[in-house]
C-alpha positions as CSV (number, residue, x, y, z in Angstrom):
1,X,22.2,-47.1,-69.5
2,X,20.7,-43.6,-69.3
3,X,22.9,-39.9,-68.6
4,X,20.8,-37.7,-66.1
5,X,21.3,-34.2,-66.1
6,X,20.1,-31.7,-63.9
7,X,20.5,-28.0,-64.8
8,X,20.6,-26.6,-61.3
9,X,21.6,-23.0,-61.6
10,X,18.0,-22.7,-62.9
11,X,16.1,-24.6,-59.9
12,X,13.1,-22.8,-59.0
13,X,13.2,-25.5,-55.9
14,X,9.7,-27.1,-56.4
15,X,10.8,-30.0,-55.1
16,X,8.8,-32.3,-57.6
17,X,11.9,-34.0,-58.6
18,X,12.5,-35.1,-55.2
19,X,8.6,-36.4,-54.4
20,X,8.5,-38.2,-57.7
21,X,12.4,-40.0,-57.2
22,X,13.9,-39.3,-53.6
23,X,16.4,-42.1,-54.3
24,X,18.4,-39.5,-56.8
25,X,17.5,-36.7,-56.1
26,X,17.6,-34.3,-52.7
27,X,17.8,-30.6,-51.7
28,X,21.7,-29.3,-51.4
29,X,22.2,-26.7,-48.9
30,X,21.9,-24.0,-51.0
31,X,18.1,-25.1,-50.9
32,X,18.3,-26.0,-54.9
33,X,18.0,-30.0,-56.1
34,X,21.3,-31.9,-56.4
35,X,21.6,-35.4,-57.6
36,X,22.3,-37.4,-54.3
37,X,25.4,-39.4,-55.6
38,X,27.5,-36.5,-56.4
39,X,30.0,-35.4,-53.7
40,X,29.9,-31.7,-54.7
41,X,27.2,-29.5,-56.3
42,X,27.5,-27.5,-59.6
43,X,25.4,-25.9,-62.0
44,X,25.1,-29.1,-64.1
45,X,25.5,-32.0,-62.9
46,X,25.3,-35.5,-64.5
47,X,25.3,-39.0,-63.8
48,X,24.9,-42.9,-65.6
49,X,21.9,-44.5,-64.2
50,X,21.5,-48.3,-65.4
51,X,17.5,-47.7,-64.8
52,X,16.0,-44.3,-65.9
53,X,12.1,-44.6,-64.6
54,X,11.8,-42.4,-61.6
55,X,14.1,-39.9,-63.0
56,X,12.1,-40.2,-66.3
57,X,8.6,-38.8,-64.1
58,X,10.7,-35.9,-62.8
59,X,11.9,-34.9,-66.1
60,X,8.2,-34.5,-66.8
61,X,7.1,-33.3,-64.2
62,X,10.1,-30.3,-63.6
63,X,8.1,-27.0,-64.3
64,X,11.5,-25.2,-65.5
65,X,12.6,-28.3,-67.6
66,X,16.1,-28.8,-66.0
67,X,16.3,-32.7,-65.8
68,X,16.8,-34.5,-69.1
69,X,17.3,-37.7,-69.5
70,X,19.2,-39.7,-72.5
71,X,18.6,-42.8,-73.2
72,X,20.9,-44.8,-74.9
């Protein structure tokens, strides 16, 4: 299992995060990423993922460094 966490408040809304993993992540309607299986957006979100790897590449690629992923 892996905890993603996504830092939105600072979303410069690139949109890398959703190319690289469109499965988990998407644009909210306040034009800033949300992770797509939370109900409600806030200015961190997290989740439990039981496979990492796509959110792993947009952790890497996020210019603002906002998604980080634990491993455990």
């Amino acid at each position: 299992m892996a905890k993603v966490e996504l830092e939105r408040i600072m979303c410069i809304s690139c949109g890398n995060c959703i190319d690289v993993c469109p499965d988990f992540f998407e644009f909210a309607d306040d034009g800033l990423s949300h992770l797509k299986t939370l109900e409600n957006t806030e200015d961190t979100e997290e989740i439990e993922v039981e496979d990492p790897g796509c959110c792993s590449q947009a952790e890497e690629l996020c210019p603002v460094t906002i998604i980080h992923v634990y491993e455990s």
